[in-house]
C-alpha positions in Angstrom: 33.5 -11.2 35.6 32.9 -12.2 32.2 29.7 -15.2 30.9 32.2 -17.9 31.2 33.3 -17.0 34.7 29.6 -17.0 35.8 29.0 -20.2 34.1 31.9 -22.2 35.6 31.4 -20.8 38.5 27.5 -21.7 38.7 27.9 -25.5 37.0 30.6 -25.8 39.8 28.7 -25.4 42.8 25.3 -27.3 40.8 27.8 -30.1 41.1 29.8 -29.9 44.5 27.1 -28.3 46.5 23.9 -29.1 45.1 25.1 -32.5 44.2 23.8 -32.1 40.5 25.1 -34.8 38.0 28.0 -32.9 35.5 26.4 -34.4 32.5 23.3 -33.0 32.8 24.2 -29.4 32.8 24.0 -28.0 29.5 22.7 -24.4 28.5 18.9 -25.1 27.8 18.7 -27.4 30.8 15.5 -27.0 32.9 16.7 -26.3 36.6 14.1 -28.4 37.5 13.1 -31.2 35.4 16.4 -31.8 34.0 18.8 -30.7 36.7 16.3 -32.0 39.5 16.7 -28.2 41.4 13.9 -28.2 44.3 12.8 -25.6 46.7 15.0 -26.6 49.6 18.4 -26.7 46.9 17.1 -23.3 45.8 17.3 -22.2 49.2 21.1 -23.3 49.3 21.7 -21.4 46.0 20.2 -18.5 47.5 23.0 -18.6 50.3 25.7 -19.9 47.5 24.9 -17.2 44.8 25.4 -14.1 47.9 28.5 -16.1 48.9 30.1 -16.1 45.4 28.7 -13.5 43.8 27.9 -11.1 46.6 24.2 -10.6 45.9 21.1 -11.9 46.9 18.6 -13.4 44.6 14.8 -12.0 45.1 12.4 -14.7 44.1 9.9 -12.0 42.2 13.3 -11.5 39.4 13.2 -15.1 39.3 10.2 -15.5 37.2 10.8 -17.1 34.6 14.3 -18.0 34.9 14.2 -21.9 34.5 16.7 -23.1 32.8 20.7 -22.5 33.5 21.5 -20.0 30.6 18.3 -18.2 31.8 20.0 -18.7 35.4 24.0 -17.5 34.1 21.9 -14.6 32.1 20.2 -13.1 35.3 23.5 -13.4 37.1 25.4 -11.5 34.4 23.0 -8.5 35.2 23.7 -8.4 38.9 27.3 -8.8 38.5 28.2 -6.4 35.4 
């Protein structure tokens, strides 16, 4: 699966499952400030990144990933 897989793949459930508006996903967008990403949503990704990508996140990698690239990036390395 190559970056622009993952990235249509991620923006695509931030929209239909998460609810998150279209416009406001762009690479340096904060998952939280701009894209309005809680911990209860982040619990869904959890269960929608395992279901898609076939992996589960571990919150202590997730330091520091807070914006989407940062969120596509740390996909890529499970995934490749």
């Amino acid at each position: 699966m190559n970056r622009q897989e993952i990235e249509e793949k991620v923006k695509n459930f931030l929209i239909e499952d998460i609810e998150v508006d279209e416009d406001k996903i762009f690479p340096d967008a904060k998952l939280k400030d701009d894209l309005g990403i809680d911990s209860l949503d982040f619990v869904d990704i959890v269960v929608l990144v395992n279901n898609k990508f076939g992996f589960k996140i571990k919150q202590e990698e997730m330091v520091g990933v807070d914006t989407f690239s940062k969120f596509c990036d740390y996909i890529e390395t499970k995934v490749k």
